[in-house]
C-alpha positions, 0 to 999 in steps of 0.5 A: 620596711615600716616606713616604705610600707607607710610610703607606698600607702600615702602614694596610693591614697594620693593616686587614688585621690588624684584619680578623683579630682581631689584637692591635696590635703596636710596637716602637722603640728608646729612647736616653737622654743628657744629664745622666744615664747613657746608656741604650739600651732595646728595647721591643716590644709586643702589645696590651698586652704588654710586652718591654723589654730594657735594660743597668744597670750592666753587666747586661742586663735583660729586663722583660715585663708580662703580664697580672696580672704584671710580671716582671723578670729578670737574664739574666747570673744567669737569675734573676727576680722575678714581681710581681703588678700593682695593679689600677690598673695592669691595668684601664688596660691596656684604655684605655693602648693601647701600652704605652711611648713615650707621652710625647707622650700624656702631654704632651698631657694635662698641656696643652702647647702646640704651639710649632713643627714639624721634620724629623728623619730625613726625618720632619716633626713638630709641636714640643710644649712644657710649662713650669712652675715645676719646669721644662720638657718637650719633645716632637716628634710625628710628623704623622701619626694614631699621634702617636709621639715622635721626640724628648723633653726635659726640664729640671729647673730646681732640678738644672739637667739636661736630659735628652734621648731619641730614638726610633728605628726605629718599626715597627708591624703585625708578627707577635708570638708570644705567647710572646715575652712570657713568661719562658723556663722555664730562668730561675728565677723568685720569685713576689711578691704586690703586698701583699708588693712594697710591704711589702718594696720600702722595705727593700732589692731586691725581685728582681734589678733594679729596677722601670723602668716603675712605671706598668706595675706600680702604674698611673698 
């Protein structure tokens, strides 16, 4: 009853944002273990803006994607680079809706099949399942019209590692700024066209830090 209550809520709050001409907004945080580095990202949305916040080795990472460009920033040297995305990636953005946690989506595309249900933090979900010569994917999916992940897998048969993700704390229907999703006007940002992106990415480090979404910026 909890949770339908809950349900009932977010459907109104959305209606109601809808009502107004309002752009839909997410959050979750990703936490990424197993047989890779632990990872704790931080993801926001608007429409299809994105806000990610992530630590590599030891440096905190703040990613936005706006509009034409995906800008990447080091926060400790508040230095950043400005790429302009492909234009496969900004004619998807119409159709991709939420910009990050579609790996149910993607599970269902490729055609996984459902294999079971479970209950993780009081959530029931539907147990999907993709398994091929490379190895095998995972994915529980809440049962309900938004379809997030709660939980991922994967395993790479010729590494012999998994690696596991949970998704915590999905909030939907908030109200975001706009300006959340652009760089702070202290950071010193390098503006790099796309055409000089991919002549110079083979060659070394385009920016502070790598390229964490690559679909946001070259497309799927």
């Amino acid at each position: 009853m909890r949770w339908a209550g809950l349900a009932a809520s977010i459907l109104l709050v959305l209606a109601a944002a809808s009502a107004r001409g309002e752009e839909d907004t997410w959050y979750v945080q990703k936490v990424t273990s197993g047989d890779s580095p632990l990872r704790v990202e931080n993801f926001w949305s608007k429409g299809s803006r994105l806000r990610a916040h992530s630590v590599v080795a030891g440096r905190p990472i703040l990613t936005l994607v706006s509009g034409e460009f995906y800008t990447v920033i080091d926060e400790l040297a508040a230095t950043g680079a400005a790429i302009r995305r492909s234009p496969a990636a900004t004619q998807a953005d119409a159709k991709r809706g939420r910009p990050f946690g579609r790996e149910g989506d993607r599970l269902l595309a490729d055609g996984a099949e459902k294999v079971g249900r479970e209950t993780i933090m009081g959530r029931d979900c539907d147990v999907y399942r993709l398994t091929g010569p490379g190895g095998r994917r995972e994915g529980c999916l809440l049962q309900d019209p938004s379809r997030v992940p709660v939980r991922a897998e994967e395993f790479d048969r010729a590494r012999s590692a998994t690696v596991q993700v949970r998704f915590l704390d999905w909030s939907r229907g908030f109200p975001v700024a706009d300006a959340f999703f652009e760089p702070d006007p202290r950071v010193a940002i390098e503006r790099v066209e796309y055409a000089d992106y991919l002549a110079r990415a083979p060659k070394g480090p385009v920016g502070p830090a790598p390229v964490l979404y690559r679909e946001l910026l070259h497309g799927e």
